[in-house]
N, C-alpha and C positions, 0 to 999 in steps of 0.2 A: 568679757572674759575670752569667748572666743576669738573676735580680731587680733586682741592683744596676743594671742596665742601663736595666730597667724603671721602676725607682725612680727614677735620673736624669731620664728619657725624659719619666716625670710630670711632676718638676718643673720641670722645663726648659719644657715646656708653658704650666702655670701660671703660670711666672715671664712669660714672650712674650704671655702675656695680659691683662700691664698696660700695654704698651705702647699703645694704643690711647686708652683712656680716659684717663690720665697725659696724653697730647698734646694731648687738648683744654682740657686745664687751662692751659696753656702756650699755647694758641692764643685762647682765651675771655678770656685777660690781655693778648690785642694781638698777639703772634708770628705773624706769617704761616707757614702749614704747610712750608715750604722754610726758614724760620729756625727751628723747631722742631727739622726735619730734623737740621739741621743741628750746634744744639748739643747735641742726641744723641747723634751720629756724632763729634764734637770731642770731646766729654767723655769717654765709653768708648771713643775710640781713644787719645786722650792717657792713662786711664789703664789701660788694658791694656798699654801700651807700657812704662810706666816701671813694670807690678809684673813685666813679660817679662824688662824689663835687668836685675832683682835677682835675680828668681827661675830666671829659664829664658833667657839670653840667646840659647843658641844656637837658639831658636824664631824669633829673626827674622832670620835669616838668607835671603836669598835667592838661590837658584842663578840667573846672567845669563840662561840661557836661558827661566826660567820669569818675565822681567822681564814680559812682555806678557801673559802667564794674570794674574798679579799687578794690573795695569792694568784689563783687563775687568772682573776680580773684583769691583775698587772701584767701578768705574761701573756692569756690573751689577746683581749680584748683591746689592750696598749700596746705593747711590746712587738707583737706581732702584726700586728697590723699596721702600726707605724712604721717597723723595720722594713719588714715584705714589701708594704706601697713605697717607700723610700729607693729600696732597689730599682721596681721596678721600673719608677721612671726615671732611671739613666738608663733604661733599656726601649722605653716606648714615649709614646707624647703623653702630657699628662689628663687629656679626657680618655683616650685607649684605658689605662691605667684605671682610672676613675670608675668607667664600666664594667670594667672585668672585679673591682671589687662589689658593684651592685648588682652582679649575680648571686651576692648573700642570701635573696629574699628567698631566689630557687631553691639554695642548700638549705636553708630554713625548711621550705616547704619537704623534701627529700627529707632532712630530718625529722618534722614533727609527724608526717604520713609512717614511714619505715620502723622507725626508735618507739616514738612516743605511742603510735598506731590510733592516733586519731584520726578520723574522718575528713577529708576535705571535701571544698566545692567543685563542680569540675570546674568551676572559672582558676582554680588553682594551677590544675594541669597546662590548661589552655596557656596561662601567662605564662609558664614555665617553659614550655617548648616555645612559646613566642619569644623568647628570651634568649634560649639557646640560639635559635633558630639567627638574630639578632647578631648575638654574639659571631655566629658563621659568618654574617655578612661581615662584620668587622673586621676580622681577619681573612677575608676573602679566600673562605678556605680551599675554595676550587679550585684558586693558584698557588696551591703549597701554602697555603698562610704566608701571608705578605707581609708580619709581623715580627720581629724577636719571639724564637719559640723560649727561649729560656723567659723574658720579659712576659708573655703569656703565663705561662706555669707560677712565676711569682705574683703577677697578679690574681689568678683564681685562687691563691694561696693566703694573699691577704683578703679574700671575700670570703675563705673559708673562716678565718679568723673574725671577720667581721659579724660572720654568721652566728660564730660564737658569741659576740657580743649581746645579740640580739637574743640570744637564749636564755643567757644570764640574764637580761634586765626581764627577762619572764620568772624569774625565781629569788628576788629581795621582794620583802617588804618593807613594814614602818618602822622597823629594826636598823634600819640604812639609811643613814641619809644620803643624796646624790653627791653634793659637792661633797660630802667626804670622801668618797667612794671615788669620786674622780681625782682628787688630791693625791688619797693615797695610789691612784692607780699608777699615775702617773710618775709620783716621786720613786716608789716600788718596781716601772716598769725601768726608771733609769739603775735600779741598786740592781737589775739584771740584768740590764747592757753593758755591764762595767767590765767584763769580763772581755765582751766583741770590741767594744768601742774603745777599749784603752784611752781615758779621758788626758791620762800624760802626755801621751805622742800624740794629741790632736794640735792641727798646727794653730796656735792660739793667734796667730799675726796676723793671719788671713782675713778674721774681724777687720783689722786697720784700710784692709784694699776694697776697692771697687770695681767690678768685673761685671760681665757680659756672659750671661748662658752659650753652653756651648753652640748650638746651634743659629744662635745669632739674639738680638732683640733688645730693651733698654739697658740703661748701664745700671746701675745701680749700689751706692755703698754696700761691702757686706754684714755691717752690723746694723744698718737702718731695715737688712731686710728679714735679719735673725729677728730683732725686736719685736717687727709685725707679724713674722710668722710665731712669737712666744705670746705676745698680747692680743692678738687681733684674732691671727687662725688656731690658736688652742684655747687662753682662757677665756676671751669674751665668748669665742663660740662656744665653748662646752657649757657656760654659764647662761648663756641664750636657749642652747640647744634643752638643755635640762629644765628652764621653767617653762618651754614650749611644749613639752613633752605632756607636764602635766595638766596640758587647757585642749589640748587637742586629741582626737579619735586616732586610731592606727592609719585610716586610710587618708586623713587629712593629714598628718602629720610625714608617711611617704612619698606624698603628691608634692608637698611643698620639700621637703630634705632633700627633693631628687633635683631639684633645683643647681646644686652643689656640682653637678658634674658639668651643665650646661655654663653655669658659671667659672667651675675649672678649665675650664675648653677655653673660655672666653678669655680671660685674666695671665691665661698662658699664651692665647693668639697675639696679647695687646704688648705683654712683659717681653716672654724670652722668645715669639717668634713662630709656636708651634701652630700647623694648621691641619685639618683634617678632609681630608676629600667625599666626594658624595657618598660610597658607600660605608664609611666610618660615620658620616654622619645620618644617614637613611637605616644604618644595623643602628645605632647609638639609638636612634628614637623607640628600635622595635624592641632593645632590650630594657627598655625605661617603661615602656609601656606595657611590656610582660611582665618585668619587676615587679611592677604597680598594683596589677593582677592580680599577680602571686600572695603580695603581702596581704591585700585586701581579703583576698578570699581565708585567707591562711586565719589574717586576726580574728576573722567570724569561726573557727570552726569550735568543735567541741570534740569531746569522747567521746569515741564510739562506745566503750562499756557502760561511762558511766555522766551520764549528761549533767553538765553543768551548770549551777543550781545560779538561781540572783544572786548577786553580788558576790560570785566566786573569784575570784582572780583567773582568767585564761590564758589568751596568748596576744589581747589587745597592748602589751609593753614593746610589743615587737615595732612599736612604731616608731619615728624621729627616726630612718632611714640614712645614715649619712655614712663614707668614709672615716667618719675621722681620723681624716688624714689630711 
């Protein structure tokens, strides 16, 4: 059970780590990042939907009272987080990007310490500022930040969102199923980008051509690349990602998800060209390794008023660390 777990967990990673590069093929052919977003989120929620009603109906089912977790979910946890990473990288490279949303585990820890006023370990603190501290280097803050400041701010913007995500999957139970919950998140986060993305005026031809990321690297048809980022980096991985979740601990399941960014780095060095230099990649370690920290220590903790009993539900959900994006 565990390997399998592990195994998933890998590839579930791998698969999240095409999402990135895939997008700018779809955006370097005319698609604004929000009409990208979007047919993304349309594609793999339309077909995760109709292989649930064949295969698994009662997965979308939703209890009335969990109508509004269900709502968040999409705008969070989907919507925003896809959007926001979307933006950001036409603003930065797609591991920069990758990183600044794996600051989530921090805002996590910020929120569950602050909000929830539960106790952590100091190994919490410790990841945390080694995280920051990571992050500094990454944008080499001592030179003015050597990055897109606007590209920076959407990126901790989708780690805030991501952060969310991880907070939600601390509050469903047996009432949810996952693939429902990601069906619907997904199809609900595209009925709220209809409005940004004006699905009419997206240039629909741009599918027929094959184009080159802007900054250079393979060529690539653009509907061969929508397809793998709809089947490969959304449903296979969120359907990996979600049965790995439940064979795996918080800390093994962070250690392995973090996988995703080193693999995003990679798949965008080899694709459209992007590369990173020593201190992006010497912060990039130190904020992976803080992250790491943070999540671990965070999933151990408990309340401080009121300690929590065997078999309580805590904050071990916070695990499967990923983008999704």
């Amino acid at each position: 059970m565990r390997y399998a777990g592990l195994a998933l967990a890998f590839v579930s990673s791998c698969c999240f780590a095409f999402s990135g590069p895939m997008a700018k093929y779809l955006i370097a052919a005319g698609l604004a990042p929000i009409e990208a977003v979007w047919t993304r989120m349309a594609g793999a929620g339309l077909l995760l939907l109709a292989v649930l009603v064949i295969v698994r109906p009662r997965a979308l089912r939703i209890p009335r009272s969990r109508m509004p977790f269900f709502a968040l979910y999409a705008i969070m946890a989907v919507a925003g987080v896809q959007s926001l990473y979307f933006v950001a990288i036409t603003r930065l490279p797609v591991g920069i990007a990758l990183l600044l949303e794996f600051m989530a585990p921090v805002m996590v820890v910020a929120w569950v310490r602050l909000v929830r006023r539960i106790r952590l370990a100091p190994a919490a603190y410790v990841g945390a500022v080694a995280a920051v501290l990571g992050l500094a280097i990454v944008v080499e803050a001592w030179q003015g930040m050597r990055i897109d400041a606007l590209g920076l701010l959407l990126g901790l913007a989708a780690g805030a969102c991501c952060a969310g995500y991880f907070l939600m999957s601390d509050s469903f139970g047996d009432d949810v199923d996952p693939l429902g919950l990601i069906a619907w998140g997904m199809a609900g986060a595209a009925v709220v980008l209809v409005p940004f993305a004006r699905p009419w005026d997206i240039p629909w031809n741009a599918f027929t051509l094959t184009t080159t990321p802007a900054g250079g690297g393979v060529s690539l048809p653009v509907l061969g690349a929508y397809v793998w980022m709809v089947l490969v980096a959304t449903v296979v991985a969120y359907i990996l990602g979600v049965n790995a979740v439940r064979r795996l601990s918080a800390a093994v399941g962070a250690t392995v998800a973090s996988l995703e960014v080193i693999g995003g780095a990679l798949v965008a060095w080899g694709l459209v060209g992007e590369t990173l230099g020593v201190f992006q990649i010497t912060g990039g370690l130190l904020v992976l390794a803080g992250a790491l920290l943070a999540q671990t220590a965070t999933a151990s903790a408990r309340p401080a008023e009121e300690p929590e009993e065997p078999g309580e539900p805590g904050l071990a959900s916070l695990d499967g660390v990923s983008s999704r994006g």
